[in-house]
C-alpha positions in Angstrom: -94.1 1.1 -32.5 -93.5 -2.6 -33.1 -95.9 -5.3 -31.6 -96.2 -9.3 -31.2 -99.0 -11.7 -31.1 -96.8 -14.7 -30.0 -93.3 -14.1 -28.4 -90.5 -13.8 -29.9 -93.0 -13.7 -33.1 -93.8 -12.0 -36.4 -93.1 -8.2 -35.7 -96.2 -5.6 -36.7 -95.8 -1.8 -37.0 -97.8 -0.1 -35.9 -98.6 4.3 -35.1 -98.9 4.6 -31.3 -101.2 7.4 -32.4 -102.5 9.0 -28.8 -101.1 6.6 -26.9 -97.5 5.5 -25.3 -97.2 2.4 -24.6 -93.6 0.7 -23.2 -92.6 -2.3 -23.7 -94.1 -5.3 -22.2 -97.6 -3.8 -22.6 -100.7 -5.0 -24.0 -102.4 -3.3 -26.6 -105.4 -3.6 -28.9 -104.2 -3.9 -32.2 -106.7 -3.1 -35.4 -107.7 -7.2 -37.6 -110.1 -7.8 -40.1 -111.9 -9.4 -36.9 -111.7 -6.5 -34.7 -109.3 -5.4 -32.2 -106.9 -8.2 -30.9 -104.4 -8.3 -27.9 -100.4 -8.3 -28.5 -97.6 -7.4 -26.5 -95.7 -4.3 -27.4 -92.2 -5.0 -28.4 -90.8 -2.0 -29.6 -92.2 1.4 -28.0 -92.8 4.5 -29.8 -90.3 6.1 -31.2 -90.0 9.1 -34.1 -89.5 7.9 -37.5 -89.2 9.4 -41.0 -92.2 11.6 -42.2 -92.2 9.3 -45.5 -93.4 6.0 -43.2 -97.0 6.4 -43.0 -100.1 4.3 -43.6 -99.4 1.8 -40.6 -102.0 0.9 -38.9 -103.6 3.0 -35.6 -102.7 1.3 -32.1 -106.5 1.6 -30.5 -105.4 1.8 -26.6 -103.9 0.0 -24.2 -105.6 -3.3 -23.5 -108.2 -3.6 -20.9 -109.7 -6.6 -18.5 -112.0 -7.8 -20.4 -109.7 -8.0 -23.7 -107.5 -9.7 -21.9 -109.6 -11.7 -20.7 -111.3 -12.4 -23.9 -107.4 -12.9 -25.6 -106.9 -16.0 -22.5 -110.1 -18.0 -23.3 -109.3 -17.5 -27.0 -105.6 -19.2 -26.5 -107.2 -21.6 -24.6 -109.8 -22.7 -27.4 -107.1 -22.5 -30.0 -105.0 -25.2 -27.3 -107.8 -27.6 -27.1 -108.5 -27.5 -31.1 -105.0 -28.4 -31.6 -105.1 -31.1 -29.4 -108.3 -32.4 -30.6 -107.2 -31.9 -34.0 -104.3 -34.7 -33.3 -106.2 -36.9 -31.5 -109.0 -37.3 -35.1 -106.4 -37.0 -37.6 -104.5 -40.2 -35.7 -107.6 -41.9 -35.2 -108.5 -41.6 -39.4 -104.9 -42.5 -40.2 -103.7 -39.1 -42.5 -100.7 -38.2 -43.0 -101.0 -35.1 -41.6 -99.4 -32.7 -39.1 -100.6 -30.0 -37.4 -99.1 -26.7 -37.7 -101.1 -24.1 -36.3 -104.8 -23.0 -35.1 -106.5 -19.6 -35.4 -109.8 -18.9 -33.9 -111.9 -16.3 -34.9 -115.2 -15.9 -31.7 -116.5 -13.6 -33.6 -117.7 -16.0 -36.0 -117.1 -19.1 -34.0 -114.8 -20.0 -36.9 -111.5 -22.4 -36.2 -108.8 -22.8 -39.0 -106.2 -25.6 -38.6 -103.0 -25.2 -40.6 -101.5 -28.5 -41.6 -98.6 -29.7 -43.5 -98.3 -33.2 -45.2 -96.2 -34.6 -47.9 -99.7 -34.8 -50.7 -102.9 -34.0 -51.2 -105.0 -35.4 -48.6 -108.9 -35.9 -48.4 -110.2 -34.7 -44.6 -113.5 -34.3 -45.4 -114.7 -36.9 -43.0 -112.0 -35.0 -40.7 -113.3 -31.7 -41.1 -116.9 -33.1 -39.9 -115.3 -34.8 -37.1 -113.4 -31.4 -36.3 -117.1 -29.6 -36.6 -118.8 -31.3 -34.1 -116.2 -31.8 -31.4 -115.3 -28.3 -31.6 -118.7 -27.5 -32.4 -117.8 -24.7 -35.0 -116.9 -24.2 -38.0 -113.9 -25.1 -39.4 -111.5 -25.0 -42.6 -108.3 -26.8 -43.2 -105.7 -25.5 -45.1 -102.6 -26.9 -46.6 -99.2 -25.1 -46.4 -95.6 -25.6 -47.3 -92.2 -26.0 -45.6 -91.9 -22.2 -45.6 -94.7 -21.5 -44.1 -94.5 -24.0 -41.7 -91.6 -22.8 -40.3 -93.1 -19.3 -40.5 -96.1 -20.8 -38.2 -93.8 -22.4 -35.9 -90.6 -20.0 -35.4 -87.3 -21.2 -34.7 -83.7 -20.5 -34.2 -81.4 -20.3 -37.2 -78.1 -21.5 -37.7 -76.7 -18.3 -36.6 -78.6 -18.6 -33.4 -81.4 -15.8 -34.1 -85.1 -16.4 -34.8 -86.2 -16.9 -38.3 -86.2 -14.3 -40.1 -89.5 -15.6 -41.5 -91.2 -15.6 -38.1 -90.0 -12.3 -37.0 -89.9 -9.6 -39.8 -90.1 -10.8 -43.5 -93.5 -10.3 -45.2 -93.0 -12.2 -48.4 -90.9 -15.1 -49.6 -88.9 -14.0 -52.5 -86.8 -17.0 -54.6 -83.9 -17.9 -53.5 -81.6 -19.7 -56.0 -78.3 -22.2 -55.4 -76.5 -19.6 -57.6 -76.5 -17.1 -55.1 -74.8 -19.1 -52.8 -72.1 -19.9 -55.3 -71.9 -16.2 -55.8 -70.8 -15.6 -52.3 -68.2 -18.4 -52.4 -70.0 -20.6 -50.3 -70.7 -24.2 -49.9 -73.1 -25.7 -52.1 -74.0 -28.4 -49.6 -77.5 -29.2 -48.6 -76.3 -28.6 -44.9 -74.5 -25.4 -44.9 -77.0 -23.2 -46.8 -80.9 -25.2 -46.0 -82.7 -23.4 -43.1 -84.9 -25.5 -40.5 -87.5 -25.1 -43.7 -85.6 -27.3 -45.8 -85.3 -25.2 -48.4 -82.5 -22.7 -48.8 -82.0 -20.0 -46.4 -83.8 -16.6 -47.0 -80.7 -14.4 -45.6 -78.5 -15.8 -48.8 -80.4 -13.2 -51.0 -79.5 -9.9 -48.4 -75.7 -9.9 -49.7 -75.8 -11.1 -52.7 -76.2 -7.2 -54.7 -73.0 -6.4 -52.7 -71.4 -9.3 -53.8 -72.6 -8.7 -57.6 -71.6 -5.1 -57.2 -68.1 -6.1 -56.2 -67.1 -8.4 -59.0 -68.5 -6.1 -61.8 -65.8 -3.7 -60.6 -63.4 -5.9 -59.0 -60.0 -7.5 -61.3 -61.1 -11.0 -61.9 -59.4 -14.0 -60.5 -55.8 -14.8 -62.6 -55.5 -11.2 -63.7 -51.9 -9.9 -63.0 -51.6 -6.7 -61.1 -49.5 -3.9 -59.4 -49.9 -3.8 -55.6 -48.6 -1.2 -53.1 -46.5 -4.1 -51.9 -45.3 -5.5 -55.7 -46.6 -7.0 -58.6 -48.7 -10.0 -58.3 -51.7 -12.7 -59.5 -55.8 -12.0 -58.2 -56.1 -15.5 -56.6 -59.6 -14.6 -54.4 -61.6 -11.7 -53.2 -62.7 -10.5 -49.7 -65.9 -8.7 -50.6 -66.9 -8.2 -47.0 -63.3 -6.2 -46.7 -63.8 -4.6 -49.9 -60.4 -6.2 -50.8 -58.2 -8.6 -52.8 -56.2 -11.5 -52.3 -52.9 -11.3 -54.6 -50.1 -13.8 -54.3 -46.9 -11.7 -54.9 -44.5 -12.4 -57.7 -41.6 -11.9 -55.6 -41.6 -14.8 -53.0 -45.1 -16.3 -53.4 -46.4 -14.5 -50.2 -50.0 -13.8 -50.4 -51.6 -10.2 -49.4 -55.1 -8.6 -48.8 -55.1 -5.2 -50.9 -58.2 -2.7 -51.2 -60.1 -3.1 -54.5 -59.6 0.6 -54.9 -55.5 0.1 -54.5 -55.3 -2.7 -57.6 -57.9 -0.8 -59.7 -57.5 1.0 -63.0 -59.3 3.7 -62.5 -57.6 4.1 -59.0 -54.2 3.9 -60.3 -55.0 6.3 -63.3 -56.3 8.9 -60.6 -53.3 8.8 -58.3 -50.9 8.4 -61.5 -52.2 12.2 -62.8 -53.2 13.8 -59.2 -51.2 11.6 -56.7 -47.7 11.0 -56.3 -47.5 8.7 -60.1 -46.3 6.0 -58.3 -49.1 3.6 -59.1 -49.4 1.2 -62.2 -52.3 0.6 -64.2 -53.4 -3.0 -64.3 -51.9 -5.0 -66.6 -55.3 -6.0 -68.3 -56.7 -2.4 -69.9 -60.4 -4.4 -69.5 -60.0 -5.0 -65.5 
């Protein structure tokens, strides 16, 4: 089963164990703090015996958690807001991101991005004795910010960042040029700033498909003629070719224009195909 803390959140898994919740529920979900409320969001359902180690779901949640879940959202509102109101009045350029509260320990964290280093140690005292708690500040980046603060993407879903990826991995401009994309700022920057995480999901299929694939210029022999590689289709699993006869350009299957292809329907086929022109393509 799948849970939420925050809609339209971060996605846990979790093992429904003895329990079957359906969606929409609330359920106690195992922390390092103890159990805390979230909303199912995916309900159980049989997965592959090799998926194990996930966490225990411990029950459905009752009153008195959810009770104890409201007046913890509400602390973590009034911390944020308080938290605005100092950092203005001490002039740093700083904005707040995000709040956890931890009642066990009457502990507050305020997440904060800003564009340097900043010294809040007079805000942190500040912070301590109108919350009257403890409380840590912490730094983060544009990633994480977004991660904090969710969002819609420029193909109209929610970040990934804020629903299902655990880790950041790098993510470089060469990727994007891999997949024949625009390098500008604009197309391929998510609401982070920084380039979008989804470029990296494709971009093995799109490696995988040139190492096999005849190269751009390369003459060849298509079911419809002889003609030039002037662009790929990887999505297709095709090439574009621009016919010698006429100019006309067509979409062929990689497999159609390939040596290895052509050799194979050449001995076992009907020998109509031609081998590439170039014995390395």
């Amino acid at each position: 089963m799948a849970v939420s803390f925050t809609r339209y959140g971060r996605l846990y898994y979790l093992d429904p164990g003895g329990h079957s919740p359906k969606v929409g529920d609330k359920v106690l979900v195992p922390t390092d703090s103890g159990p805390e409320v979230a909303e199912c969001v995916w309900a159980p359902q049989y997965v592959s015996e090799d998926v194990d180690g996930l966490p225990v779901c411990q029950g459905i949640a009752a009153e008195e958690h959810l009770t104890r879940d409201e007046s913890n959202r509400r602390r973590r509102a009034e911390a944020r807001s308080v938290s605005k109101r100092l950092i203005k009045r001490h002039e740093l350029p700083m904005k707040v991101v995000g709040v956890d509260y931890l009642d066990a320990d009457n502990v507050y964290t305020v997440y904060f991005s800003a564009p340097h280093r900043v010294d809040f140690r007079a805000l942190v005292r500040d912070l301590a004795r109108n919350l009257r708690a403890r409380v840590e500040l912490r730094q983060i980046g544009p990633r994480d910010e977004a991660r904090l603060q969710g969002g819609i993407g420029p193909c109209g879903r929610d970040l990934c960042c804020a629903t299902f990826l655990k880790d950041f991995e790098p993510v470089s401009v060469r990727m994007a040029k891999d997949q024949d994309l625009p390098v500008n700022p604009l197309r391929i920057a998510g609401a982070c700033g920084r380039l979008m995480c989804c470029l990296k999901y494709e971009h093995p299929l799109y490696q995988e498909f040139r190492a096999s694939a005849p190269r751009t210029g390369l003459a060849v022999d298509t079911p419809q003629g002889p003609g030039t590689v002037v662009g790929h289709n990887v999505p297709s699993d095709s090439v574009i070719v621009r016919l010698n006869e006429g100019g006309r350009r067509c979409a062929c299957s990689k497999a159609s224009v390939c040596a290895p292809r052509k050799q194979h329907d050449a001995m076992y086929g009907d020998g109509q195909a031609v081998a590439v022109s170039d014995p390395e393509g």
